[in-house]
C-alpha positions as CSV (number, residue, x, y, z in Angstrom):
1,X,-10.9,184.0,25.0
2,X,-11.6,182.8,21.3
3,X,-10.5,179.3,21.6
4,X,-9.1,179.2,18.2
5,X,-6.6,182.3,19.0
6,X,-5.8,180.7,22.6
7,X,-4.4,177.3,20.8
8,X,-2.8,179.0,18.1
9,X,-1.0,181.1,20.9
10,X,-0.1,178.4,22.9
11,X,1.0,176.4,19.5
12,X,3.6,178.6,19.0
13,X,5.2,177.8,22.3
14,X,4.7,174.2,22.1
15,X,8.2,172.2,22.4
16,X,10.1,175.0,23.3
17,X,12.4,174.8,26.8
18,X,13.8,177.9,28.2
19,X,17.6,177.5,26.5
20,X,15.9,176.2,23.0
21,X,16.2,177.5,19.4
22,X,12.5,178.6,18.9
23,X,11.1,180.0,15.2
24,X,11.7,183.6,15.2
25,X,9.7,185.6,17.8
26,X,8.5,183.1,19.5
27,X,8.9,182.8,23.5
28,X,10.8,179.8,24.7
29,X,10.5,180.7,28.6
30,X,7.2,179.4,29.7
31,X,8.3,179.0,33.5
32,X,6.1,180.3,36.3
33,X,6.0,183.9,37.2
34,X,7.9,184.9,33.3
35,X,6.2,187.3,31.4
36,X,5.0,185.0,28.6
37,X,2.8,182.9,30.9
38,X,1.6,185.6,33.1
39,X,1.2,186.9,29.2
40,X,-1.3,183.9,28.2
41,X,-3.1,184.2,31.8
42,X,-3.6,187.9,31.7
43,X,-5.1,187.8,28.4
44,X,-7.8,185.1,29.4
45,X,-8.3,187.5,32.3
46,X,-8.8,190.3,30.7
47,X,-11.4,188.6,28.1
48,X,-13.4,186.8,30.4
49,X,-13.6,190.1,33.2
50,X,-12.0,188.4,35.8
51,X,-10.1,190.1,37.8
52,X,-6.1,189.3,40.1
53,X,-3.9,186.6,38.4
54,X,-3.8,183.2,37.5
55,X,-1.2,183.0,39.4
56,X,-2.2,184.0,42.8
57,X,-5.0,181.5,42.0
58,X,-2.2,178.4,41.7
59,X,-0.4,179.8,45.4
60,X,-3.9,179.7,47.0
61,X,-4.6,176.7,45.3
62,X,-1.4,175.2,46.5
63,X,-1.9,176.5,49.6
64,X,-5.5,174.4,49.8
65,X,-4.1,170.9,48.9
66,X,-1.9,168.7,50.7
67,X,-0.1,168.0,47.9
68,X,3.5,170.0,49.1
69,X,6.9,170.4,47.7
70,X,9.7,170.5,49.8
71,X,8.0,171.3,52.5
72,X,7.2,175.4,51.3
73,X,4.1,177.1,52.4
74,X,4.4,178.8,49.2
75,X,4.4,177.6,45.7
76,X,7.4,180.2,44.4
77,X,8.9,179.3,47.9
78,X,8.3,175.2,47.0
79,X,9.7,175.4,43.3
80,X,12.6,177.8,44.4
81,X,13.7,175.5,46.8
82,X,13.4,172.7,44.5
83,X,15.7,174.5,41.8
84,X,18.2,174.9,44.9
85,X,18.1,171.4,45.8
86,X,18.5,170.1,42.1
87,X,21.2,172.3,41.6
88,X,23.2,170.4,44.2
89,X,22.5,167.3,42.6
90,X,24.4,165.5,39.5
91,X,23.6,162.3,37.8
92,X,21.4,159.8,38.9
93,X,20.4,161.4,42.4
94,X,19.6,164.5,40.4
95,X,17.5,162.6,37.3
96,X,15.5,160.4,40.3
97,X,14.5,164.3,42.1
98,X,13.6,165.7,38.4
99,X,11.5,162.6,37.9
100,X,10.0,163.2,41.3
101,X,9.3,167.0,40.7
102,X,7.6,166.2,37.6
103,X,5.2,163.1,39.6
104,X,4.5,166.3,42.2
105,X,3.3,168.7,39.5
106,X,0.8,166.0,38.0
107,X,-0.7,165.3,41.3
108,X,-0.6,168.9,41.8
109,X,-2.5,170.0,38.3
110,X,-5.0,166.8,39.3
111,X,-5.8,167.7,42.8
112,X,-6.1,171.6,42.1
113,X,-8.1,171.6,38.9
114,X,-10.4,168.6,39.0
115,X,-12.4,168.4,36.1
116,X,-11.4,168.0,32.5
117,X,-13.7,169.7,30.3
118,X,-13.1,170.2,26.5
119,X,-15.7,173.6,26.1
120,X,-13.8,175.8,29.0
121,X,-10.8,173.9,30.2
122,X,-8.7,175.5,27.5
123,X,-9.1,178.8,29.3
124,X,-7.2,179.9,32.7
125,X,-9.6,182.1,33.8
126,X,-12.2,178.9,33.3
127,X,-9.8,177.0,35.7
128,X,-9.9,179.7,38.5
129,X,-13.6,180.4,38.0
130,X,-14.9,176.8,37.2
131,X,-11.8,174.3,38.3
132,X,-11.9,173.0,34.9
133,X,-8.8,172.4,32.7
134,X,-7.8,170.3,29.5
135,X,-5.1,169.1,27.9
136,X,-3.5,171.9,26.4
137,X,-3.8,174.3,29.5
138,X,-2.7,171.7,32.4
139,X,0.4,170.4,30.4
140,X,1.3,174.6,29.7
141,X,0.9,174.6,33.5
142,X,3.1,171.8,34.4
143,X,6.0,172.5,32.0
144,X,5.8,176.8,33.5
145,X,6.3,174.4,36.9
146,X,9.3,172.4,36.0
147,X,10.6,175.4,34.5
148,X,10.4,176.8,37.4
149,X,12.0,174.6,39.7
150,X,15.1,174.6,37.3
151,X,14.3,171.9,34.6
152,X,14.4,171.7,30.4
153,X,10.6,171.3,30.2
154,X,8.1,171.9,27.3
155,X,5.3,170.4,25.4
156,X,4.5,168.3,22.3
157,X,1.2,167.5,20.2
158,X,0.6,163.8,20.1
159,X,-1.1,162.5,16.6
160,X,-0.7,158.5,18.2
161,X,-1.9,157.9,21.8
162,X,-0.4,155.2,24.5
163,X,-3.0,152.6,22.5
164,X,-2.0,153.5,18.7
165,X,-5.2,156.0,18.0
166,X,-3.8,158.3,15.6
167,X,-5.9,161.4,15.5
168,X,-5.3,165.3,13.7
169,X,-3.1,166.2,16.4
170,X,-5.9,165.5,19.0
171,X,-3.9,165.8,22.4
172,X,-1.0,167.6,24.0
173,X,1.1,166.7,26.6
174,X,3.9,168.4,28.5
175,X,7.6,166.8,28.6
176,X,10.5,166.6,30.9
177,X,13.8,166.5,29.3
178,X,16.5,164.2,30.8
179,X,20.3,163.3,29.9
180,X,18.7,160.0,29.9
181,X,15.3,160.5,27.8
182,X,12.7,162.4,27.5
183,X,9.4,161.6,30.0
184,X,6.3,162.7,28.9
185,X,4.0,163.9,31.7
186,X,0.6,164.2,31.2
187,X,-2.2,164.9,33.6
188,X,-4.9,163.5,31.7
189,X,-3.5,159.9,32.8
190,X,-4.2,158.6,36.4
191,X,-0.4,158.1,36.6
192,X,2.4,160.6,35.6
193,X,4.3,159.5,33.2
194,X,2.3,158.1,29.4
195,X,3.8,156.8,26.4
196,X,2.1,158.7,23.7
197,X,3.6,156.6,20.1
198,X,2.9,159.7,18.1
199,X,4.7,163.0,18.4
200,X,4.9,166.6,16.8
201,X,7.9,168.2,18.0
202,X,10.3,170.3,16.8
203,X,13.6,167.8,16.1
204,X,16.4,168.7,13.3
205,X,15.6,172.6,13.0
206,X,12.3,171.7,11.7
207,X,8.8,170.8,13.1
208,X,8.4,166.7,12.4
209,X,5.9,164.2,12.6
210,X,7.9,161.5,15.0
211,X,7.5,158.2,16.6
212,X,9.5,157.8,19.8
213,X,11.4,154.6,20.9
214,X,11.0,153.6,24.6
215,X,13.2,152.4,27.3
216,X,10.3,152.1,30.3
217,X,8.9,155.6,30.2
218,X,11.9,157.5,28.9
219,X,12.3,158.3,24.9
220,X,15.4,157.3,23.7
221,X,15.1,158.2,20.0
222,X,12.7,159.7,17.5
223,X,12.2,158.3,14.0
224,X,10.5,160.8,11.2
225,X,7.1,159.3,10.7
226,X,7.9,159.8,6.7
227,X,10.2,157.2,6.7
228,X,13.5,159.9,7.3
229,X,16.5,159.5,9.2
230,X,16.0,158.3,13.1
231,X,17.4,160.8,15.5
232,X,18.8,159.9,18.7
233,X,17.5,163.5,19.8
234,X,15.4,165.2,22.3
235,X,12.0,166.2,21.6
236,X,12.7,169.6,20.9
237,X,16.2,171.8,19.1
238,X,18.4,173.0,22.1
């Protein structure tokens, strides 16, 4: 797939969990097995002649690493049961098993695609033929898990990394969304949860430039990078 097309796609999605207020037309669902990812994945597919799904790739994948969720053979059967089990949960109990779900799928993403590549990791039918991902395509995958399993889960562009680098909107990481913060999870860190200090995300009805403020790994608040009004928001309209 033209990689320019496959970003701008993906772009469009970026930010957006499955109850949000999106920009007209655009899909908020992104959760594993809906028709906009099995949308993105066909169309890689279809361009590159591969033939099945992406997402019998990720069951047999799943299926290959010992990296299990609630004890499923299966990974609809793992993130269904999760989604059970969370729904029986409130507060705290249910906030520490969100956290946990999103620690599983970056181990998950890490063990089953192993190498980061920037020329063909952009592409899922480069991840089933070649095991190669990047940042764009294993965050997409992780939120389409959490999703999955229940949770408000999208992604955001980062122009500031965990250091301070600012860059043209060089990264992208996925996000779980919590009464008590926002985590960003990102699979291109040996641990789950990063602290990116620059953010694109759609906050206040429009797309905004924000810097996050930090309690541990959670996002508090978000403060316009153009000197606007702070928001003690989530990352994304709901």
């Amino acid at each position: 797939m033209n990689r320019l097309l496959t970003s701008l796609t993906l772009l469009a999605l970026l930010a957006a969990p499955a109850h949000a207020a999106p920009p007209p037309t655009v899909p908020a669902d992104l959760h594993l097995g809906g028709p906009a990812f099995r949308a993105l994945a066909a169309d890689s597919y279809a361009r590159a002649g591969l033939k099945g799904t992406f997402e019998d790739w990720l069951t047999t994948a799943y299926a290959r690493q010992s990296v299990k969720l609630e004890g499923q053979a299966t990974l609809g059967a793992a993130l269904d049961a999760r989604r059970a089990h969370l729904k029986g949960l409130r507060g705290a109990a249910h906030d520490q098993l969100a956290l946990d779900t999103a620690a599983w799928a970056h181990r998950y993403v890490k063990a089953s695609i192993p190498r980061f590549s920037l020329e063909r990791g952009y592409e899922f039918a480069a991840t089933a033929l070649y095991g190669e991902r990047q940042c764009l395509l294993q965050s997409t995958i992780i939120a389409a898990l959490l999703q999955r399993a229940g949770l408000d889960a999208g992604l955001v562009m980062v122009w500031k990394s965990q250091t301070g680098q600012e860059s043209n909107l060089g990264h992208v990481t996925s996000v779980l969304r919590l009464p008590g913060g926002d985590v960003q999870v990102d699979a291109s860190e040996p641990t789950p949860f990063a602290r990116h200090q620059g953010l694109l995300a759609r906050v206040d009805g429009a797309w905004r430039f924000v810097t996050p403020t930090f309690q541990g790994d959670r996002m508090t608040a978000y403060a316009r990078a153009d000197g606007g009004a702070a928001y003690r928001a989530r990352a994304w309209d709901s």
